[in-house]
N, CA, C and O atoms as CSV, one atom per row, in Angstrom:
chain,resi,resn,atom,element,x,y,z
A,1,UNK,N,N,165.799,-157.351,-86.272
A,1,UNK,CA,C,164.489,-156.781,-85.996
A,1,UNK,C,C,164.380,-156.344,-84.532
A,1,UNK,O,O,163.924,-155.240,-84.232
A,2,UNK,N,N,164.842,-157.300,-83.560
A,2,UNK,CA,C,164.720,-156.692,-82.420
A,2,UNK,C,C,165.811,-155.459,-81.892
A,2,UNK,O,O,165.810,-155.128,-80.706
A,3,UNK,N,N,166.437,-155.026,-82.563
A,3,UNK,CA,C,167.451,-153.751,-82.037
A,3,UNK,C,C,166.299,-152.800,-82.594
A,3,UNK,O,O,166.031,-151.807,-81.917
A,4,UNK,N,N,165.474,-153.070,-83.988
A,4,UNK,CA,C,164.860,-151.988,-84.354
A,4,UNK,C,C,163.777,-151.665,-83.145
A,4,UNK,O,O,163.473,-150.598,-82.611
A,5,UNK,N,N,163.537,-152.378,-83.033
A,5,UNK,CA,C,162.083,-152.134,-81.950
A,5,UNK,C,C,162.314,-151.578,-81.150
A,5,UNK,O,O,161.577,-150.664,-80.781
A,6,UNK,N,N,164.216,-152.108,-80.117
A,6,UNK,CA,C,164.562,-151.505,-78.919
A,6,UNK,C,C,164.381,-150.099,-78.901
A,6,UNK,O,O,163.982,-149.326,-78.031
A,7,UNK,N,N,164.934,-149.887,-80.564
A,7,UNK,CA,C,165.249,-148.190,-80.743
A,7,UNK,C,C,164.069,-147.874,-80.276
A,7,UNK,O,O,163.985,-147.305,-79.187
A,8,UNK,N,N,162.890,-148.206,-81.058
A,8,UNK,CA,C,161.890,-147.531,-81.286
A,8,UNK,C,C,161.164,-147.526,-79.834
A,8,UNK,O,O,160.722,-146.383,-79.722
A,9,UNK,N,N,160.921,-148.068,-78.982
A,9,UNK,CA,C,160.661,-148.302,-77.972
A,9,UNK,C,C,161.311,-146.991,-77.270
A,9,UNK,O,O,160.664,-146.052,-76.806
A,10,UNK,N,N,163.206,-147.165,-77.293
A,10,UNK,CA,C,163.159,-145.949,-76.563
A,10,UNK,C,C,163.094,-144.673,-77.157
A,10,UNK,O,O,162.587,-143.848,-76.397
A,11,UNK,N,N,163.370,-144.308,-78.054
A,11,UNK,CA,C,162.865,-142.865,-78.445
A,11,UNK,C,C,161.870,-142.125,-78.130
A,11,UNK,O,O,161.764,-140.973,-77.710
A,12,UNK,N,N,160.739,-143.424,-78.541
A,12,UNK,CA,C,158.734,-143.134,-77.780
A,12,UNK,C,C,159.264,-142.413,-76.542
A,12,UNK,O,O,158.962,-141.219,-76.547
A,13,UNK,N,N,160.043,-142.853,-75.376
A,13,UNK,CA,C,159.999,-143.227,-74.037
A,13,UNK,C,C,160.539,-141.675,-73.955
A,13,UNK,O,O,159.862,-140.775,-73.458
A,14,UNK,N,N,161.747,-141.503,-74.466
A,14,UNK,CA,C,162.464,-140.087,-74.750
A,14,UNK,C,C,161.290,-138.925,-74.853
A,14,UNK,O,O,160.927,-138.113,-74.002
A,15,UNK,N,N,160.865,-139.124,-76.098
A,15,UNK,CA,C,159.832,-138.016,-76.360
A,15,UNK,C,C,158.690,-137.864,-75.712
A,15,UNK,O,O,158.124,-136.801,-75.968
A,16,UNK,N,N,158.005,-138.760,-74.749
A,16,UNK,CA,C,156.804,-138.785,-74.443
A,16,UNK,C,C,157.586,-137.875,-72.943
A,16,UNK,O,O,157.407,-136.670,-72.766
A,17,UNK,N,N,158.462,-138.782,-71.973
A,17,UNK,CA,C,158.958,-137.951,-71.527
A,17,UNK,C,C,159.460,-136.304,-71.557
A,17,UNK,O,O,159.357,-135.392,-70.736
A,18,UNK,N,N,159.949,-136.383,-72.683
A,18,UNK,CA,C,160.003,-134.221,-72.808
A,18,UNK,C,C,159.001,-133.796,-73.052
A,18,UNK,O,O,158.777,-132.679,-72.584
A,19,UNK,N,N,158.099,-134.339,-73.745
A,19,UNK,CA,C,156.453,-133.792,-73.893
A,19,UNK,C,C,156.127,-133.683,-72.742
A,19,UNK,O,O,155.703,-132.559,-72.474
A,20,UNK,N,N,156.149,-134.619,-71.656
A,20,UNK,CA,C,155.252,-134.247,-70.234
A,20,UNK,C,C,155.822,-133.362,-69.418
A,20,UNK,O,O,155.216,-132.998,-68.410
A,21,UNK,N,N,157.317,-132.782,-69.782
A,21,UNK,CA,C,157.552,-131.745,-69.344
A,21,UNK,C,C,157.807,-130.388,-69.679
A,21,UNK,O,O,158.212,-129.403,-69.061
A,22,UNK,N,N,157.354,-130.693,-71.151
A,22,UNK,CA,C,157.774,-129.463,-72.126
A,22,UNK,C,C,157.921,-128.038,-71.756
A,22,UNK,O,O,158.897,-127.359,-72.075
A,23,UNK,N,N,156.835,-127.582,-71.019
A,23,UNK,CA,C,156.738,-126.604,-70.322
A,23,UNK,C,C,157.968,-125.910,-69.428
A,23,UNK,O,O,158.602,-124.868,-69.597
A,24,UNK,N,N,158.033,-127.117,-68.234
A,24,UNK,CA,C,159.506,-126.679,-67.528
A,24,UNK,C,C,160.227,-126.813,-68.097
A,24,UNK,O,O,161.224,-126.515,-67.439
A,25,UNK,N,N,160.608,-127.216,-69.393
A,25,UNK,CA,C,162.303,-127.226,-70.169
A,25,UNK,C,C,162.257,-125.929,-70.406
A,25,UNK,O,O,163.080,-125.163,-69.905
A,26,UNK,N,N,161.057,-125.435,-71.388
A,26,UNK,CA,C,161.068,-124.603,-71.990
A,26,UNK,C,C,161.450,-123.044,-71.188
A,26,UNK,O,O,162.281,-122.204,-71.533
A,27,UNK,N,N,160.807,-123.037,-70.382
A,27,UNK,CA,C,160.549,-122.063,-69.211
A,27,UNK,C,C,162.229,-122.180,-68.564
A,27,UNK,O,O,163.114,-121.387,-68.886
A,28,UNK,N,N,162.380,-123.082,-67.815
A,28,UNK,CA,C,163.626,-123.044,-66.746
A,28,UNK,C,C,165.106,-123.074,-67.708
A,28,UNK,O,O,166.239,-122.784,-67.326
A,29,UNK,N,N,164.747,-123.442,-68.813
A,29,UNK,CA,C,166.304,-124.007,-70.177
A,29,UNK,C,C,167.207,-125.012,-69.214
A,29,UNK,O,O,168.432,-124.897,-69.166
A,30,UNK,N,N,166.342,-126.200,-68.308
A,30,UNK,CA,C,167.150,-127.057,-67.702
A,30,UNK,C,C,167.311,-128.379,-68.142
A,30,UNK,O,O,166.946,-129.511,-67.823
A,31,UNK,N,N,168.092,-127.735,-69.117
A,31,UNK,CA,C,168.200,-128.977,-70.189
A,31,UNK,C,C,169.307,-130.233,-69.200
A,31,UNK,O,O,168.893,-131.370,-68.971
A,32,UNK,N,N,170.765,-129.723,-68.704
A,32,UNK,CA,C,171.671,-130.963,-67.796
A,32,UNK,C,C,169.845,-131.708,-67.063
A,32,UNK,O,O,169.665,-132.682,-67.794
A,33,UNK,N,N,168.923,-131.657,-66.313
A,33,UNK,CA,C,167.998,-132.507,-66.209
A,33,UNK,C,C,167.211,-133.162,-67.501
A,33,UNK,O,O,166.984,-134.358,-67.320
A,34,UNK,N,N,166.775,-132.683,-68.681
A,34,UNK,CA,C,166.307,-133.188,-69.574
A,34,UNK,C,C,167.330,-134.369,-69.567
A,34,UNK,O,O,166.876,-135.464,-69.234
A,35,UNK,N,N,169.016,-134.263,-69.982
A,35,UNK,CA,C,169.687,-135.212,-70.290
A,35,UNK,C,C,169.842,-136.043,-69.091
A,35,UNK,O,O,169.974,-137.247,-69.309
A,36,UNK,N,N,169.852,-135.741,-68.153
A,36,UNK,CA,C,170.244,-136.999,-67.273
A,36,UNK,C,C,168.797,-137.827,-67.435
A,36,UNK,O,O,168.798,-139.058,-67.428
A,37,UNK,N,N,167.942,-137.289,-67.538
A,37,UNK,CA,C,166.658,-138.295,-67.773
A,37,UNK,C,C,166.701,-139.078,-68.938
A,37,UNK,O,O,166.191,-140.195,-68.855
A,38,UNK,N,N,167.114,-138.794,-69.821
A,38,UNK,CA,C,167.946,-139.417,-70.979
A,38,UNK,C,C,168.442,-140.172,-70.861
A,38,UNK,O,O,167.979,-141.296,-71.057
A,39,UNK,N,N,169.744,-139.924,-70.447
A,39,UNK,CA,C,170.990,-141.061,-69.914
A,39,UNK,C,C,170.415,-142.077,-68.893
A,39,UNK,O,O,171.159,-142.890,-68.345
A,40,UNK,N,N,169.164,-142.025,-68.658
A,40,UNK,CA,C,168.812,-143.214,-67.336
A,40,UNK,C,C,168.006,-143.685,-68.093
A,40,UNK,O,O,167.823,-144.817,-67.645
A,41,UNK,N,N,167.059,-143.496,-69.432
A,41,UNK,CA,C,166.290,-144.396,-70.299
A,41,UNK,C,C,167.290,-145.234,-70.769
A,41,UNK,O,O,167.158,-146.448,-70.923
A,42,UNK,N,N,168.383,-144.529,-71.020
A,42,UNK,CA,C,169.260,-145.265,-72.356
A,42,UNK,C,C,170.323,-146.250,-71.551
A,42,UNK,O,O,171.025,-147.106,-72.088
A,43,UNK,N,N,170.284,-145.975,-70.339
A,43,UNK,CA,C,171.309,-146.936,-69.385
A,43,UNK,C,C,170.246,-148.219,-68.906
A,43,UNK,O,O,170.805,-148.957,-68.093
A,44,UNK,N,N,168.989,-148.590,-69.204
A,44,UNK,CA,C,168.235,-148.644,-68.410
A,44,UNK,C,C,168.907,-150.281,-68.582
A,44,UNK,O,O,169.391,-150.650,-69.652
A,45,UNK,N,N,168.848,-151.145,-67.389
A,45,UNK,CA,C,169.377,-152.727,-67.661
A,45,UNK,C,C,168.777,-153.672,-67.308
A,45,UNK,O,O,169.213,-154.800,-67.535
């Protein structure tokens, strides 16, 4: 149960994040920043 939650926890964290920037992804296509913001939720320790 608790790996499920972890997931779920970070995905929220994922998406709420690209939502608050949706705009500049969309606009600039700077996605290598979308992912490194990614890779630092998912590294997080």
């Amino acid at each position: 149960m608790g790996k499920d939650i972890e997931r779920e926890w970070l995905l929220s964290k994922i998406l709420l994040d690209f939502e608050k920037d949706y705009k500049y992804y969309s606009r600039t296509k700077d996605f290598k920043t979308l992912f490194k913001k990614i890779e630092k939720i998912l590294n997080y320790d």
